[in-house]
VMD Tcl script that builds the backbone (N, CA, C; Angstrom):
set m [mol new atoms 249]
animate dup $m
set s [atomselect $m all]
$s set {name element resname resid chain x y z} {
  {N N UNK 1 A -3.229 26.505 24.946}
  {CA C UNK 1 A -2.796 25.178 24.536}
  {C C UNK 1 A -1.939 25.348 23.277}
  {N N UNK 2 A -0.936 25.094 22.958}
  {CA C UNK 2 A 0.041 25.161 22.128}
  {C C UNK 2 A -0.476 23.875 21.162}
  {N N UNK 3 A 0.551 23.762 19.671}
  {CA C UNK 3 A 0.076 22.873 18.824}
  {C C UNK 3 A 0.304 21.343 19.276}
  {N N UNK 4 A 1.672 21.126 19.891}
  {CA C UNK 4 A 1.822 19.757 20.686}
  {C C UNK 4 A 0.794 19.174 21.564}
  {N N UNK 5 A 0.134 20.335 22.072}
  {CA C UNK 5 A -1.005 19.629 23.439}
  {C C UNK 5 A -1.950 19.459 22.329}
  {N N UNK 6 A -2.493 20.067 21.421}
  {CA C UNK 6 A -3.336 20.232 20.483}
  {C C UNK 6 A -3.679 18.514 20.176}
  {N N UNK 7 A -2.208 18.326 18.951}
  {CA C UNK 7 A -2.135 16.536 18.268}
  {C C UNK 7 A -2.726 15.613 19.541}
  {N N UNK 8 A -1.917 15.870 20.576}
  {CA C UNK 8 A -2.089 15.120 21.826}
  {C C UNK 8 A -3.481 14.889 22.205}
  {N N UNK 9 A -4.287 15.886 22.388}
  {CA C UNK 9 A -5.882 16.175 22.656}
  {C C UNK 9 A -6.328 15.436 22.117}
  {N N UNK 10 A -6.031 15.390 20.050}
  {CA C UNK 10 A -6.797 14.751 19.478}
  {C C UNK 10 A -6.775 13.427 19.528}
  {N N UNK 11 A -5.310 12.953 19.303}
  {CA C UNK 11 A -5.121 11.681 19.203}
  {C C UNK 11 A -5.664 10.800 20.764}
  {N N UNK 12 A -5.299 11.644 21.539}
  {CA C UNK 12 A -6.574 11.015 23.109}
  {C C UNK 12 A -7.706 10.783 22.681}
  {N N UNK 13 A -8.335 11.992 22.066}
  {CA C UNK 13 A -9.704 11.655 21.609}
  {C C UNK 13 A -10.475 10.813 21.125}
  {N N UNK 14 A -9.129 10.252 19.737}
  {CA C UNK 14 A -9.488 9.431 18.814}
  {C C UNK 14 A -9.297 7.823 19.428}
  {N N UNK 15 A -8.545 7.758 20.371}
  {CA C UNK 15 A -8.007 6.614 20.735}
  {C C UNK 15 A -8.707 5.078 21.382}
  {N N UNK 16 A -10.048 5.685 21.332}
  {CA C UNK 16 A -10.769 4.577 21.854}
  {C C UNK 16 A -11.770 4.159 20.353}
  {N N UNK 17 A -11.848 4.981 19.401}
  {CA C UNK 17 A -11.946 4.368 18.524}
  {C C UNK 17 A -10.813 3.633 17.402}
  {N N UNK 18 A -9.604 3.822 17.802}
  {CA C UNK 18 A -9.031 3.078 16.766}
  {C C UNK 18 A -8.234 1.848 17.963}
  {N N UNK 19 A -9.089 1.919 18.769}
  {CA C UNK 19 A -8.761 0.542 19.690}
  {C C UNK 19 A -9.457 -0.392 19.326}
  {N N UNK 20 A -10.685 0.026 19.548}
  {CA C UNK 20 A -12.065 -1.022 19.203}
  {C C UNK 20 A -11.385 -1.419 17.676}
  {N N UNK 21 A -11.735 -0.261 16.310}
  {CA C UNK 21 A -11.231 -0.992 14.922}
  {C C UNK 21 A -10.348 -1.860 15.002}
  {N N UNK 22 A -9.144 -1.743 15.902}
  {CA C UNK 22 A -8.036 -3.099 15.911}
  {C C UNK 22 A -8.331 -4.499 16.449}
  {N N UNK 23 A -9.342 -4.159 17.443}
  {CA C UNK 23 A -9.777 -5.244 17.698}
  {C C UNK 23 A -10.960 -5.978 17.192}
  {N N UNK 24 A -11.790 -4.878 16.508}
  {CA C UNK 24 A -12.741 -5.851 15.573}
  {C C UNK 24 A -12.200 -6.430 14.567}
  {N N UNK 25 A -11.475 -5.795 13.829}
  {CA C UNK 25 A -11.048 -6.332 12.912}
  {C C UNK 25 A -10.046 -7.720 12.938}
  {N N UNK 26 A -9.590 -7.479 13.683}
  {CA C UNK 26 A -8.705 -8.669 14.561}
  {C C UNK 26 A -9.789 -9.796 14.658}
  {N N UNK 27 A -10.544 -9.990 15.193}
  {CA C UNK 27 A -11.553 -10.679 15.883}
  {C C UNK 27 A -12.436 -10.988 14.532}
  {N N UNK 28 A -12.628 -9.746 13.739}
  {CA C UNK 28 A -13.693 -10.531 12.622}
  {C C UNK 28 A -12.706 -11.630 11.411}
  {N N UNK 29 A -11.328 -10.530 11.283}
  {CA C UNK 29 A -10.391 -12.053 10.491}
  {C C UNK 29 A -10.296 -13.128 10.951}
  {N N UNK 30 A -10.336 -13.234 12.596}
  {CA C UNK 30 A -10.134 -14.746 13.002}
  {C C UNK 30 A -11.882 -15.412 12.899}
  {N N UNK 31 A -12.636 -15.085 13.204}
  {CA C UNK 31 A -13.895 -15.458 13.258}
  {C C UNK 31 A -14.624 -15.928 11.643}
  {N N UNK 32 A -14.508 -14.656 11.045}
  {CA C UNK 32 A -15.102 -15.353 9.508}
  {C C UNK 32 A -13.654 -15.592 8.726}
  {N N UNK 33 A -12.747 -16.906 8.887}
  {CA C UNK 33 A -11.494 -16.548 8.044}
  {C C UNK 33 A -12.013 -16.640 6.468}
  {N N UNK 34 A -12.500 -17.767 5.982}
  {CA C UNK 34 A -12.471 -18.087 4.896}
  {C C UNK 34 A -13.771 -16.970 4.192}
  {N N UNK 35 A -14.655 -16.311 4.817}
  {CA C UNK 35 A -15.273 -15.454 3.920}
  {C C UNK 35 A -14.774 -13.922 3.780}
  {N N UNK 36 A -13.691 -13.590 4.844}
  {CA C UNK 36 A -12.925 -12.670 4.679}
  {C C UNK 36 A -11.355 -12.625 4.219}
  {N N UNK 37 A -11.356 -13.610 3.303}
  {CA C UNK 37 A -9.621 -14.091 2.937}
  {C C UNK 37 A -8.963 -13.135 1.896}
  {N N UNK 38 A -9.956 -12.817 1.367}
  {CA C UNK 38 A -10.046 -11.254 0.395}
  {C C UNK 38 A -9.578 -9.946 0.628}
  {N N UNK 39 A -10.409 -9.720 1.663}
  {CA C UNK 39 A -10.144 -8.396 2.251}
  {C C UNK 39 A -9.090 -8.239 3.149}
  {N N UNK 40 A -8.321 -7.463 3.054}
  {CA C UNK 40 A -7.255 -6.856 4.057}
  {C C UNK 40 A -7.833 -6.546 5.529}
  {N N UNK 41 A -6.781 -7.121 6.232}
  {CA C UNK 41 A -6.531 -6.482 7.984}
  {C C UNK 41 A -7.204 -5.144 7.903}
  {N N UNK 42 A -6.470 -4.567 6.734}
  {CA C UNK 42 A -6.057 -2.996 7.596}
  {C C UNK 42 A -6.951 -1.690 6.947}
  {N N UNK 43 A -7.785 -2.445 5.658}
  {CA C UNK 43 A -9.310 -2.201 5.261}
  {C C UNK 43 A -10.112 -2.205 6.119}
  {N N UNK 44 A -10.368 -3.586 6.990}
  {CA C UNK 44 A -11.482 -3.240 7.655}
  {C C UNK 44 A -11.206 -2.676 8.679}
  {N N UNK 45 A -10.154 -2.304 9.175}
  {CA C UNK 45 A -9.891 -1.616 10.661}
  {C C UNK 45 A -9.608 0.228 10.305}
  {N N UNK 46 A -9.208 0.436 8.896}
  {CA C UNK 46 A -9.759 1.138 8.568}
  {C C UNK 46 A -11.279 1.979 8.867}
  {N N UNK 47 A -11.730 1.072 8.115}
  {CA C UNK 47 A -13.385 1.295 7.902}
  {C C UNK 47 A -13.725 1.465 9.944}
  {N N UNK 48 A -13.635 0.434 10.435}
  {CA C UNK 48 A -14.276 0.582 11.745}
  {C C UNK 48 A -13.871 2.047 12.652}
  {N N UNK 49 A -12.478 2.162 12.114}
  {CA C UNK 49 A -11.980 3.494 12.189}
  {C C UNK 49 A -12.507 4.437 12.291}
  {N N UNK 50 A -12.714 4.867 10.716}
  {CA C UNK 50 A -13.756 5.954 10.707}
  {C C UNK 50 A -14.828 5.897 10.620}
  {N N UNK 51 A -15.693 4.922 11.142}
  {CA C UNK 51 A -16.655 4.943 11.709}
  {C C UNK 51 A -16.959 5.214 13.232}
  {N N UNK 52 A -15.751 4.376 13.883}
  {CA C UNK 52 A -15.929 5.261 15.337}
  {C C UNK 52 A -15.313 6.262 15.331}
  {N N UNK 53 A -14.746 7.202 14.519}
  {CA C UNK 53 A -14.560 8.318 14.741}
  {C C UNK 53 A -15.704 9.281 14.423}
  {N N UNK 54 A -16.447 8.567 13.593}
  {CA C UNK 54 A -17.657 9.897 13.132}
  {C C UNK 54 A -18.589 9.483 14.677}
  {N N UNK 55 A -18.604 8.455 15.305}
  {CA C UNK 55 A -19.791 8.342 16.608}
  {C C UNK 55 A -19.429 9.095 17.384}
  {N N UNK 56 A -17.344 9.076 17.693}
  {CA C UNK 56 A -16.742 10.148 18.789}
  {C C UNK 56 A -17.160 11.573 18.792}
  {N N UNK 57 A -17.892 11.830 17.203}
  {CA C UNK 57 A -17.582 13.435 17.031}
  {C C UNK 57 A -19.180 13.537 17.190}
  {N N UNK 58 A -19.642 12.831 16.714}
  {CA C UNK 58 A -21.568 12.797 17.057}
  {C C UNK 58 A -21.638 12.661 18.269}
  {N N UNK 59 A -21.138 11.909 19.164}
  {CA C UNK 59 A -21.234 11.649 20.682}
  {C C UNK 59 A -21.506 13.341 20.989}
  {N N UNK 60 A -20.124 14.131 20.680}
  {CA C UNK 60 A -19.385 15.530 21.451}
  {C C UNK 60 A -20.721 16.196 21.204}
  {N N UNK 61 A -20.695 16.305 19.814}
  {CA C UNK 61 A -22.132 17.359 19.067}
  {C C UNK 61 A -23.000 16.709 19.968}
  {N N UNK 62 A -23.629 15.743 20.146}
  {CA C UNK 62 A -25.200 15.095 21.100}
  {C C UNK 62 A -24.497 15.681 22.621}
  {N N UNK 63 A -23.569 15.441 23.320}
  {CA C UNK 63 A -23.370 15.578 24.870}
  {C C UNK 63 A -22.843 16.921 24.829}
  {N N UNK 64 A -22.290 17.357 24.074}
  {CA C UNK 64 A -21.663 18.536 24.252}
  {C C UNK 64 A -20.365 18.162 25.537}
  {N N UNK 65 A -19.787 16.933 25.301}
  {CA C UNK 65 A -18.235 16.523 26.245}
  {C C UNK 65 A -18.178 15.740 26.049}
  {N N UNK 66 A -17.406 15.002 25.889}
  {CA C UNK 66 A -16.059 13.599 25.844}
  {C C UNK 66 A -16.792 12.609 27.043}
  {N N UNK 67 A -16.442 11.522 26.635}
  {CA C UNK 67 A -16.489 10.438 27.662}
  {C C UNK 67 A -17.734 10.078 28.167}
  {N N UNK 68 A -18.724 10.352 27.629}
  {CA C UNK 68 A -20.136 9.406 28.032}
  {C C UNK 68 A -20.626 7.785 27.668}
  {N N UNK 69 A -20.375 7.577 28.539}
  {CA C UNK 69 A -20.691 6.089 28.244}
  {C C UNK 69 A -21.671 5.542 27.267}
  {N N UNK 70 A -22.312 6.273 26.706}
  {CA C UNK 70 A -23.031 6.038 25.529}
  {C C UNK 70 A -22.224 5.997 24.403}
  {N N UNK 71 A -22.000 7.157 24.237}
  {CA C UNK 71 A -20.635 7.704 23.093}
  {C C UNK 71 A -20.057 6.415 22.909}
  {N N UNK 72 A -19.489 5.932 24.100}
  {CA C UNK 72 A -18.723 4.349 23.828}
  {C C UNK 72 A -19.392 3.326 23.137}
  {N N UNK 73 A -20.849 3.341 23.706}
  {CA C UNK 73 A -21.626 1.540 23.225}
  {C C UNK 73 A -21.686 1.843 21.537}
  {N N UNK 74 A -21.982 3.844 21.281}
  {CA C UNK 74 A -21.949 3.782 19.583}
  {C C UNK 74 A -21.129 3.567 19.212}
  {N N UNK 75 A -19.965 3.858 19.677}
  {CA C UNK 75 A -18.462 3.276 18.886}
  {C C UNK 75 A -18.391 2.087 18.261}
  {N N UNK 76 A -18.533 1.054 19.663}
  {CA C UNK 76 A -18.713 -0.360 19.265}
  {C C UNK 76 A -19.481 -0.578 18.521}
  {N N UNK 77 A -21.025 -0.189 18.464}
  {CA C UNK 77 A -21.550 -0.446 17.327}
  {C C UNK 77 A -21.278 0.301 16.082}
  {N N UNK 78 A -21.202 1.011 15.556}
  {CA C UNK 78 A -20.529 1.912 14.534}
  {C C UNK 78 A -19.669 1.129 13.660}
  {N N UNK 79 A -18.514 0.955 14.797}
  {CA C UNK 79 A -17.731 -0.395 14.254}
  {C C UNK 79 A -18.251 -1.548 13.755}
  {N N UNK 80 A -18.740 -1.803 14.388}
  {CA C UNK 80 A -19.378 -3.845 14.153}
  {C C UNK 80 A -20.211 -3.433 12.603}
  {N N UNK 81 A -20.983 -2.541 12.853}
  {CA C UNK 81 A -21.899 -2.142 11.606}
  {C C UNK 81 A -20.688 -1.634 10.225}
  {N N UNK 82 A -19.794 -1.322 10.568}
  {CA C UNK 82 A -18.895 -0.749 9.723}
  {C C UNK 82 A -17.917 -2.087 8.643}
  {N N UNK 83 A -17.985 -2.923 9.866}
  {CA C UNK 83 A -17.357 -4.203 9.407}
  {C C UNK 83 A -18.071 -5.182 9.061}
}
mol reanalyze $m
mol bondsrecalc $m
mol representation Tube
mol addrep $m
């Protein structure tokens, strides 16, 4: 695998957690507006960020492979808890 397939791998990897962060965060600015008028978009999608990225990499370490449907429900929560 060369360094191009490499970025590629990862950023696949990462990609279902910085889906969910865009959309929580999305969803929690419209939902709590006025107690989140403070905080930035791109703070909390941040944060949910790397939070589902540390579940993606705990998922791998617990399954030892990508893509278990568990791995996913921690994401989401990871996130929600993150935000």
């Amino acid at each position: 695998m060369g360094p191009l397939d490499a970025i590629w791998h990862a950023l696949n990897f990462f990609a279902p957690a910085l889906g969910v962060a865009v959309f929580a965060a999305s969803a929690a600015k419209l939902l709590w507006r006025h107690e989140l008028a403070t905080v930035r978009w791109h703070r909390l999608a941040l944060w949910g960020a790397l939070a589902g990225m540390a579940a993606l990499i705990g998922g791998l370490a617990v399954f030892g492979r990508d893509g278990k449907m568990a791995t996913y429900a921690a994401v989401v929560v990871a996130s929600a808890l993150a935000l």
